[in-house]
C-alpha positions as CSV (number, residue, x, y, z in Angstrom):
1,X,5.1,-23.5,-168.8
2,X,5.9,-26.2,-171.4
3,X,2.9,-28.0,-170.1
4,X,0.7,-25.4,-172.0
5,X,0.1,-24.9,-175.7
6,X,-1.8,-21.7,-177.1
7,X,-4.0,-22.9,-180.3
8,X,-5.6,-21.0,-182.7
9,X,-9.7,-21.8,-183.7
10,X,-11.8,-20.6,-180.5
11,X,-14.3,-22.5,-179.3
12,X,-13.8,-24.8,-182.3
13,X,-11.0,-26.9,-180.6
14,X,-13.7,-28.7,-178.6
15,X,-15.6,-31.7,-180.0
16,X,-19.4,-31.3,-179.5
17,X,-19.6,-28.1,-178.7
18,X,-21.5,-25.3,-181.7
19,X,-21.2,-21.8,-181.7
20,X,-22.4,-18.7,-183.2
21,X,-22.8,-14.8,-183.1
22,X,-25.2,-12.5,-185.2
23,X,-25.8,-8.8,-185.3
24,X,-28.5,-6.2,-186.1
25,X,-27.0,-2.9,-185.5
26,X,-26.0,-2.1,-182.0
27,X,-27.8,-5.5,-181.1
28,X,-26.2,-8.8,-181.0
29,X,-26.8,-12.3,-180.1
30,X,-24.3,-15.4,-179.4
31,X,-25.6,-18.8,-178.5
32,X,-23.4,-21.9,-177.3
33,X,-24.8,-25.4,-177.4
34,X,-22.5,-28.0,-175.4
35,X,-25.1,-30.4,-174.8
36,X,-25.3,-32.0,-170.9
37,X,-22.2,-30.1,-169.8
38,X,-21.2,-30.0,-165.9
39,X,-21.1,-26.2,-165.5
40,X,-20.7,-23.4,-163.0
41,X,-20.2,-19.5,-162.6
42,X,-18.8,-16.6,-161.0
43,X,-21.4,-13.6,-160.7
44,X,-20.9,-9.7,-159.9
45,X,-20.4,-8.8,-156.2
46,X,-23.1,-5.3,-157.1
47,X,-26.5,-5.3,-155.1
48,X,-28.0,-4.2,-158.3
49,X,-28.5,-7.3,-160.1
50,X,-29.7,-7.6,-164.0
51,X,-32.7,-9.5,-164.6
52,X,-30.2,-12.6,-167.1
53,X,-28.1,-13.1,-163.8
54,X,-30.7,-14.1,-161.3
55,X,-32.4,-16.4,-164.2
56,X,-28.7,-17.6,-164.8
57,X,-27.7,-17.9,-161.0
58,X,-31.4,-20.2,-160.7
59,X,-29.9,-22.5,-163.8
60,X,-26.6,-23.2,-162.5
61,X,-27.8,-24.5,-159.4
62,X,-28.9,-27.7,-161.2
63,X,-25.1,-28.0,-162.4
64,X,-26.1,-28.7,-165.7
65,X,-26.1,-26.2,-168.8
66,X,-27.1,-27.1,-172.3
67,X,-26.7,-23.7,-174.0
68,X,-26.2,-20.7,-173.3
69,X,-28.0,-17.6,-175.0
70,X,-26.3,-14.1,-174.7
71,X,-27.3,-10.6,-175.8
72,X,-25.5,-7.1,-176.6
73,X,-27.0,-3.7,-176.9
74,X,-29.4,-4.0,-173.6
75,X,-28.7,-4.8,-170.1
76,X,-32.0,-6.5,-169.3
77,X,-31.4,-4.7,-165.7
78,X,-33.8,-2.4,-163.7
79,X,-36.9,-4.0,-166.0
80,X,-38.4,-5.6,-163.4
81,X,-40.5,-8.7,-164.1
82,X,-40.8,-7.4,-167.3
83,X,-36.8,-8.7,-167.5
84,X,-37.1,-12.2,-166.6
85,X,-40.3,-12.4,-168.6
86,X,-38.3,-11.0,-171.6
87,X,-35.2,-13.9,-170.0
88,X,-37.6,-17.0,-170.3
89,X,-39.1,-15.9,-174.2
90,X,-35.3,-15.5,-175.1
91,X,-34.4,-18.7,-173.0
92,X,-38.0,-20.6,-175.0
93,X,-36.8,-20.0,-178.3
94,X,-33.4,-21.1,-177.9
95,X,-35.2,-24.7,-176.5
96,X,-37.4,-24.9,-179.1
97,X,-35.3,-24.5,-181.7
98,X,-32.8,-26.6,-180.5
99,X,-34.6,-29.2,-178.5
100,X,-33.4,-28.4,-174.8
101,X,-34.4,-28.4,-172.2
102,X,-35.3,-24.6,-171.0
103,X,-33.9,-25.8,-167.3
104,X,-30.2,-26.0,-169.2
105,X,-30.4,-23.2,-170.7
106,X,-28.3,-19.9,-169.0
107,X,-29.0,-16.2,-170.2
108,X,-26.8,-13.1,-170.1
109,X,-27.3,-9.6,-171.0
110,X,-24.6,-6.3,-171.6
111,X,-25.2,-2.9,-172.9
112,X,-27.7,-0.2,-171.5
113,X,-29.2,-0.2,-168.2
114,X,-32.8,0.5,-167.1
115,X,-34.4,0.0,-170.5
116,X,-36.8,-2.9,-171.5
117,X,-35.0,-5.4,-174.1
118,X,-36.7,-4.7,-177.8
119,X,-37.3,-8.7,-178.2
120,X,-39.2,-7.8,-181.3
121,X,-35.2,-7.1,-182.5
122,X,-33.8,-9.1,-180.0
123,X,-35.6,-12.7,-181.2
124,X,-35.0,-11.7,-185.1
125,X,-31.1,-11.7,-184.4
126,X,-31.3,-14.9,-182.2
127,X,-33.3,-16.6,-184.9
128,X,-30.3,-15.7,-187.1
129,X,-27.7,-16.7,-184.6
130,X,-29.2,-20.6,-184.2
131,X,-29.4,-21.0,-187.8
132,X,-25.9,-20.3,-188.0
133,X,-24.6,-22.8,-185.3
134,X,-21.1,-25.1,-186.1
135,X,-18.0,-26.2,-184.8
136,X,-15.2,-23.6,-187.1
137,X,-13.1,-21.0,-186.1
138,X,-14.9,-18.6,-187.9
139,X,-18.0,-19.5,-185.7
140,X,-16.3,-18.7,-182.5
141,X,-14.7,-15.4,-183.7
142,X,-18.8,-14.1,-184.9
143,X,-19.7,-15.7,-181.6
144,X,-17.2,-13.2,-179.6
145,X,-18.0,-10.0,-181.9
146,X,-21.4,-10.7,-181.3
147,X,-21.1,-9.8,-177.9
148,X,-19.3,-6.6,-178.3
149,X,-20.6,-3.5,-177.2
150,X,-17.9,-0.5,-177.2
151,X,-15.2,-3.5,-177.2
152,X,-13.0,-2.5,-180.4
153,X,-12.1,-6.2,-181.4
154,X,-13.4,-9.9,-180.4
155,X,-11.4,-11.6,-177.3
156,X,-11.0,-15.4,-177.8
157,X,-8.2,-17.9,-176.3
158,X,-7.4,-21.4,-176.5
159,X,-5.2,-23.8,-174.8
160,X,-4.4,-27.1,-174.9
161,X,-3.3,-28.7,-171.8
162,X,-0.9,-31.5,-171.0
163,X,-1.7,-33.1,-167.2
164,X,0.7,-34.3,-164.7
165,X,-0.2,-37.6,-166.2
166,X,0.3,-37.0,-169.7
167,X,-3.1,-37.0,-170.8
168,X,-4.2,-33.8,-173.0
169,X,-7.5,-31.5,-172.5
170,X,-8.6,-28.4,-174.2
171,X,-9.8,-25.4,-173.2
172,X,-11.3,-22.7,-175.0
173,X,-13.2,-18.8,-174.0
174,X,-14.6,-15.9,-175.2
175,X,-14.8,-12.9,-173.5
176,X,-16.1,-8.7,-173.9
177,X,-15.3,-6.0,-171.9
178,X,-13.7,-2.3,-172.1
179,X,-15.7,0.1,-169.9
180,X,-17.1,0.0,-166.2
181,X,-14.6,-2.2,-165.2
182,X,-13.5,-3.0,-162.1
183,X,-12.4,-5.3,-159.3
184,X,-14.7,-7.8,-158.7
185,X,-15.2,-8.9,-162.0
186,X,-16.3,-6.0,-164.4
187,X,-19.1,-5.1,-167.3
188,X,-18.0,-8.3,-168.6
189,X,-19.4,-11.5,-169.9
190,X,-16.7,-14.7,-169.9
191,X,-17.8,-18.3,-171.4
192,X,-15.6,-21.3,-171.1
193,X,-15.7,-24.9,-172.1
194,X,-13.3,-27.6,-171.9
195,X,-13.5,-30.9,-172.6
196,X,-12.4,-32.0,-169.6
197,X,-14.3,-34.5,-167.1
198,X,-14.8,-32.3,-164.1
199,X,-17.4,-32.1,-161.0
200,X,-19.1,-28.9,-160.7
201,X,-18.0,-28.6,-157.1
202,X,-14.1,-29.2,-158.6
203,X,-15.1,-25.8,-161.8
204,X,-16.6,-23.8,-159.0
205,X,-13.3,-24.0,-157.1
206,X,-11.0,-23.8,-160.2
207,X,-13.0,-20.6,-161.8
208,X,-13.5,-18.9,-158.5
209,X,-8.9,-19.4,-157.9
210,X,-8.4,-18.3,-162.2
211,X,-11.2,-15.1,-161.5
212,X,-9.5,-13.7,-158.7
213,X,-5.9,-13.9,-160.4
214,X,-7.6,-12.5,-163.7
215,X,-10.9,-10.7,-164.0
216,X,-10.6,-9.2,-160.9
217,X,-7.7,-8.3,-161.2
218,X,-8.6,-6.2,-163.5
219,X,-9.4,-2.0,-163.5
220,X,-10.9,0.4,-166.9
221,X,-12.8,2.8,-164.3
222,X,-13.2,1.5,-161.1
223,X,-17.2,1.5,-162.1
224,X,-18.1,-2.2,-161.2
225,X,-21.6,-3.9,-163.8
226,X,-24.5,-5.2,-162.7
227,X,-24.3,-7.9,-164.9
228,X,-20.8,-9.6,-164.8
229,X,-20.6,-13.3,-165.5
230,X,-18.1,-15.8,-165.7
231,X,-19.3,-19.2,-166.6
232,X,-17.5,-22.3,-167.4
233,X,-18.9,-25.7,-169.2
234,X,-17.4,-28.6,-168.8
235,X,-19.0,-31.0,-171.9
236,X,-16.4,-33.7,-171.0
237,X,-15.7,-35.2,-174.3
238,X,-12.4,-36.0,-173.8
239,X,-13.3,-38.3,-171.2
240,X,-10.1,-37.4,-169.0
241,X,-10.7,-36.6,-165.4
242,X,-8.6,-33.5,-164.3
243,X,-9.6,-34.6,-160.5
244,X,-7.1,-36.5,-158.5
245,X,-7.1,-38.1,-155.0
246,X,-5.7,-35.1,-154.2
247,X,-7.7,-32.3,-155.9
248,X,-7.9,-30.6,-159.0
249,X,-4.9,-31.3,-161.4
250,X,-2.7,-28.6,-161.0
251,X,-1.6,-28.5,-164.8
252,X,-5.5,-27.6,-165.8
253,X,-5.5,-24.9,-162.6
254,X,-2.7,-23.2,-164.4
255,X,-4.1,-23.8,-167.9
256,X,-7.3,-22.1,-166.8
257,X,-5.2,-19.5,-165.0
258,X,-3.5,-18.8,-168.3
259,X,-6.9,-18.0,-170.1
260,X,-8.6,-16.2,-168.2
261,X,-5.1,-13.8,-167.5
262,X,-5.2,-13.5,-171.4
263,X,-8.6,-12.6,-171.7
264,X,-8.7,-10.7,-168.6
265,X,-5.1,-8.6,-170.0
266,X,-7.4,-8.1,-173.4
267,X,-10.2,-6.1,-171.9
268,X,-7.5,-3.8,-169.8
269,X,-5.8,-3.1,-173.2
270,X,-9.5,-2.8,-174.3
271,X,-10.8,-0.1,-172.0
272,X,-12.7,2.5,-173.2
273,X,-10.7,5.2,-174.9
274,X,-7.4,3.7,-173.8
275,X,-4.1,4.6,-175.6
276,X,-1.9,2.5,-173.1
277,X,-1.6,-0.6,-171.0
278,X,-0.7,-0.7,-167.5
279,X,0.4,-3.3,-165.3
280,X,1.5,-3.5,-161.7
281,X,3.4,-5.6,-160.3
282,X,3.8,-5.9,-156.3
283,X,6.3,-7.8,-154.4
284,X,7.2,-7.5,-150.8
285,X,4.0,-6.9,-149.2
286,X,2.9,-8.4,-145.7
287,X,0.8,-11.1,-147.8
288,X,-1.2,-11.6,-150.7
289,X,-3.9,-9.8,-149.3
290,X,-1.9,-6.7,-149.0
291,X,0.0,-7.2,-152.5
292,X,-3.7,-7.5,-154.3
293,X,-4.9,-4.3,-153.2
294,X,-1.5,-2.2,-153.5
295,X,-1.5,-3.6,-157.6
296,X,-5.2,-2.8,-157.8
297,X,-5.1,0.8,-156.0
298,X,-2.2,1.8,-158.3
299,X,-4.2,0.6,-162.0
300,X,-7.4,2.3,-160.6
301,X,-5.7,5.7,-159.7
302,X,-7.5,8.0,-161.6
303,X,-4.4,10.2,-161.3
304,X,-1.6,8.0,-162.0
305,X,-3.9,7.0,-165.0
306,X,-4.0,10.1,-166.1
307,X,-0.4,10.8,-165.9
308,X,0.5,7.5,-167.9
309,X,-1.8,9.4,-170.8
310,X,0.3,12.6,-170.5
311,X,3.3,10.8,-170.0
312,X,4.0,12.6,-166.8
313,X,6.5,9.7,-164.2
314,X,5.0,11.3,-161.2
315,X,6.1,8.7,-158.9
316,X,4.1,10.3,-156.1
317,X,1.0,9.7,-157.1
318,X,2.4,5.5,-157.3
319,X,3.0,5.5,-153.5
320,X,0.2,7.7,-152.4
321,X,-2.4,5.1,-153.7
322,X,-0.2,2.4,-152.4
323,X,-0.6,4.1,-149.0
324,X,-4.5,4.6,-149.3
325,X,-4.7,1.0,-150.5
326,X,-5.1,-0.6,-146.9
327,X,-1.6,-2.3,-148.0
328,X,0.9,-2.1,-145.4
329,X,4.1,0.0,-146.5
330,X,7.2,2.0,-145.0
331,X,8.1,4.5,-147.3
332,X,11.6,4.4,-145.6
333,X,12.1,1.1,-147.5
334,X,9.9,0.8,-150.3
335,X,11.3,0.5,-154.3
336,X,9.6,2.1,-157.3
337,X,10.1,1.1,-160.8
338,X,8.5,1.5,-164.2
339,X,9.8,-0.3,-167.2
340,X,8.4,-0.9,-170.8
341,X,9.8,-3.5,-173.0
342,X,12.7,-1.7,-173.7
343,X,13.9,-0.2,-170.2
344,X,13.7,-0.5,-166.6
345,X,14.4,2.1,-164.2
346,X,13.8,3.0,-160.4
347,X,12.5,5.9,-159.1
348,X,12.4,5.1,-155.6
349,X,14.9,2.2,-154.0
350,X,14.6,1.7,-150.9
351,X,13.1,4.9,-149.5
352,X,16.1,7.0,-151.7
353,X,14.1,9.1,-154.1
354,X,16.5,8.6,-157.3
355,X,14.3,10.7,-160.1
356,X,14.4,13.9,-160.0
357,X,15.6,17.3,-162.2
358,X,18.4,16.6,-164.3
359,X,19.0,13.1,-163.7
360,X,19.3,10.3,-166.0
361,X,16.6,8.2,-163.7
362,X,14.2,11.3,-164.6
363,X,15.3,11.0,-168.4
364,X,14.9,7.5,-168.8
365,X,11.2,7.9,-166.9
366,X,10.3,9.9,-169.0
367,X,10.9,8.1,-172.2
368,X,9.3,4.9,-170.6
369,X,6.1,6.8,-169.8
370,X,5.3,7.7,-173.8
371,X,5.9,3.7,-174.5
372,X,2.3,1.9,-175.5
373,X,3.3,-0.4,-172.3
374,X,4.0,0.9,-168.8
375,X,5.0,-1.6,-165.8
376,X,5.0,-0.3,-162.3
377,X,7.1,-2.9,-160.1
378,X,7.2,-2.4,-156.3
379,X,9.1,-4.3,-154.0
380,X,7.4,-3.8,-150.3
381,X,10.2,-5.3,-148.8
382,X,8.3,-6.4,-146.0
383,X,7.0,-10.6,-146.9
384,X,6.3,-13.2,-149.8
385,X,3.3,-11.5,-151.0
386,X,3.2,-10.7,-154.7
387,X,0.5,-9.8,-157.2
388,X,-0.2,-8.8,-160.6
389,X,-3.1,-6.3,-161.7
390,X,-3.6,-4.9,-165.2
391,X,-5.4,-1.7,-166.7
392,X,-5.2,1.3,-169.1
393,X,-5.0,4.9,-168.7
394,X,-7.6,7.7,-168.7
395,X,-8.4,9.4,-171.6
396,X,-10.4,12.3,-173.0
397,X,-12.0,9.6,-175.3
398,X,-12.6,7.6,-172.1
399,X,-15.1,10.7,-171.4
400,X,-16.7,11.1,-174.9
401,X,-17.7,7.8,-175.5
402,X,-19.5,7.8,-171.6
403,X,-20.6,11.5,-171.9
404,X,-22.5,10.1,-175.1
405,X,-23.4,6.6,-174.3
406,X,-27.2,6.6,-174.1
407,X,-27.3,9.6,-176.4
């Protein structure tokens, strides 16, 4: 898509918008000031919710956001009122310090559950993080470290945009995620401005159409957070409407389609002890539906996961989570491939199991399965629907670093 340029610099393509990221240890703190921006959000689908998402959920009602205030190292979740207490003191000294109102100003939280945030450290860092506010590229690279918590480096895209009309907007995010990650979004926090002029009814539709291609389309452990969110801010400094007569533009649909994929493909490659990436691709199915959970059955496998670590091309365990999926599939006519960047061979074509002992289909399997990238491609053979999915395979580091992560 010509109509779509990658840029380097982070949050720091957008005019009026400041940025930064401090830590203290495990703790971190990021804050974002875009200053009267149009904003909405996409929030986990898990009945236990973290004290930051329903302060956050309560601010983005109002469709504005000033500034957003995010921490690492504690979930703020299962504290009670003692969590949206500790929420508003977090939320007050942001607004003091830099004169907004507390009504615009959203929260989030990752890291531990079930444990009351240590504000004494928490409000040091934050302190820190506002007095290092600005508009470089270095600002939004501390901004997305800042958020890490087992994440082994920072996730930041930027895009600038050309419309059907000719007129250019930019796009920026951050993004952290690489355990307890699943379908319907994940243990992940997403921020995204553009300068685009856009109604929060118009982001709300947009975000919600580039989540569900992306985020949650996503798949570490199947485990889904309790304090995913996915918030966009629209600060509109550009002054170009991206909404037509007819909608949304369909140029910035697909430019916010291509960073959240990014980011969302980051955290897979991400996840937790991963040595390998993983994507699915389905084609064939009944409908989208069907091709959506076929892709996201075969990247959560704990099974075929596993057998991407060891290298092991056992095809069987590709069809049997196709068939637990809820997808609909004959066998009799299905295809099975895996490819890496180098090869591309089927296992099954059309119902005809092709790999077995001592053939070259077996061979060449094999050799695919020890690449650092592993594509399953399936081809239903029964409508248009197609879909993507992305994830990692299972590792004995996957079950150190959780086997240790409060201790």
């Amino acid at each position: 898509m010509d109509f779509i340029r990658d840029v380097d610099g982070g949050f720091s393509i957008i005019e009026n918008v400041k940025v930064s990221g401090a830590r203290e240890g495990k703790y971190g703190v990021t804050v974002i000031l875009a200053p009267n921006s149009t904003a909405s959000a996409v929030f986990t689908t898990n009945k236990v919710v973290a004290a930051p998402v329903t302060y956050t959920k309560n601010v983005v009602k109002n469709g504005i956001v000033s500034a957003v205030v995010v921490n690492s190292g504690n979930a703020n979740c299962f504290t009670g009122k003692k969590g949206i207490e500790d929420c508003e003191e977090l939320v007050n000294i942001v607004s003091k310090d830099l004169k907004v109102p507390a009504g615009e100003i959203a929260i989030c939280s990752t890291g531990v559950i079930g444990r009351e945030m240590p504000m004494d450290i928490i409000s040091k860092v934050a302190y820190e993080s506002i007095s290092k506010l600005d508009n470089k590229p270095e600002n939004s690279l501390a901004a997305a470290k800042a958020i890490m918590t087992t994440d082994t480096f920072p996730k930041e895209e930027a895009v600038e945009v050309t419309l059907s009309d000719g007129e250019v907007i930019k796009i920026a995010g951050i993004t952290k995620g690489s355990g307890m990650i699943a379908p319907n979004m994940a243990t992940m926090l997403s921020f995204i401005v553009t300068d685009a002029v856009i109604s929060q009814k118009a982001i709300k539709k947009a975000l919600t159409k580039a989540t569900d291609l992306s985020f949650n389309m996503i798949v570490v452990d199947g485990d889904e957070s309790t304090n995913d969110t996915c918030m966009m801010l629209a600060n509109g400094s550009s002054g170009v409407d991206v909404e037509t007569d007819s909608g949304i533009d369909p140029n910035f649909q697909e430019g916010l389609n291509h960073i959240c994929i990014n980011l969302a493909k980051k955290m897979a490659r991400d996840g937790e002890g991963a040595s390998k990436f993983i994507e699915a691709n389905v084609k064939g199915a009944e409908s989208f539906d069907d091709a959506k959970l076929a892709a996201k059955a075969i990247v959560t496998s704990p099974l075929f996961k596993s057998a991407v670590f060891g290298g092991d091309p056992n095809w069987g365990r590709i069809v049997s989570a196709i068939g637990y999926s809820g997808s609909e599939l004959n066998p009799d006519i299905v295809t099975i491939a895996i490819a890496d960047d180098e090869d591309e061979v089927d296992l099954v074509r059309k119902g005809e199991i092709l790999a077995f002992d001592g053939t070259t289909y077996l061979e060449r399997a094999e050799k695919i399965m020890q690449s650092k990238n592993v594509t399953v491609k399936i081809n239903m053979f029964l409508g248009d629907g197609e879909a993507t999915a992305w994830g990692c395979d299972l590792t004995y580091d996957y079950v150190k670093i959780n086997a240790e992560y409060t201790t």
